[in-house]
N, C-alpha and C positions, 0 to 999 in steps of 0.2 A: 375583202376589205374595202372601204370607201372612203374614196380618196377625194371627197367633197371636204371643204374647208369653210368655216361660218355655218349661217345657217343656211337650210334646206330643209323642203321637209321632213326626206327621210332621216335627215341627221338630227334634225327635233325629235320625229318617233322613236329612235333611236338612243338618244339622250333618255328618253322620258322611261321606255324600258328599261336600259343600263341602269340608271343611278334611280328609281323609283320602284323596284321590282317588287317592292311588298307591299304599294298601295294600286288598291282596285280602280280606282278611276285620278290618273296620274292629275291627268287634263284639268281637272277640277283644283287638284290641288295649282296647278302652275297657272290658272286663271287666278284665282286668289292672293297667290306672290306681285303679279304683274297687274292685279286690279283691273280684268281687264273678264270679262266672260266665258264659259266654255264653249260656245258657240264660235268667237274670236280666236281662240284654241284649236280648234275642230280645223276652222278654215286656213290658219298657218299649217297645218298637219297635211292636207289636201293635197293631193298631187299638182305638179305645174300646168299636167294639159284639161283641169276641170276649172269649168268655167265658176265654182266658189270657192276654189283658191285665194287668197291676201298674203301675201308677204306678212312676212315677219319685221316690223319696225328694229335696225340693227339697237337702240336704247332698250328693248326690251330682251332681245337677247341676252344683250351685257348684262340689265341686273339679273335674269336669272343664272347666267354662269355665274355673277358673283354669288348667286343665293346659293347654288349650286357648291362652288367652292366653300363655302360659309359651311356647308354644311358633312362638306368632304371631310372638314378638321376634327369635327366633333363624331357622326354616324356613320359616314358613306364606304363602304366596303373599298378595298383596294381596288376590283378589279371596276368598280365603278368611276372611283377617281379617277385613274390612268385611262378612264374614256371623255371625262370633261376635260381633262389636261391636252388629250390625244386632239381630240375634234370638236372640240368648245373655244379655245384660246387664240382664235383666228376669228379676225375682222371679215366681212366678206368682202367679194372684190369689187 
């Protein structure tokens, strides 16, 4: 279990599996929410010790948990919600 809170990158790629599991290139769709590139995507994904790493801007987090959420209400399987609720709904520190 991963006891990381906010973001990180594995809790992004992690996010993006859980609650996207039936599209092929998630990355693509969550650059589109957040208007923001896949390239931009890739590099919040990244591990902390490569040198094309970027943080994740904590605004763009938020809206995608709320996109996230938004979307828990209507499609998001249970075992996906209870993973944006789990390790989405933390600020980071």
């Amino acid at each position: 279990m991963n006891n990381e809170v906010g973001y990180t990158p594995s809790n992004l790629k992690g996010l993006l599996k859980d609650t996207l599991p039936e599209m092929t290139r998630p990355r693509d769709y969550v650059a589109s929410v957040l208007d923001v590139t896949t390239n931009t995507v890739d590099r919040w994904c990244v591990g902390l010790d490569s040198n094309r790493h970027v943080d994740m801007p904590y605004t763009k987090w938020k809206i995608l948990y709320d996109h996230l959420i938004t979307k828990k209400g209507s499609d998001m399987d249970s075992t996906a919600s209870d993973y944006v609720v789990a390790h989405v709904n933390h600020p980071p520190r």
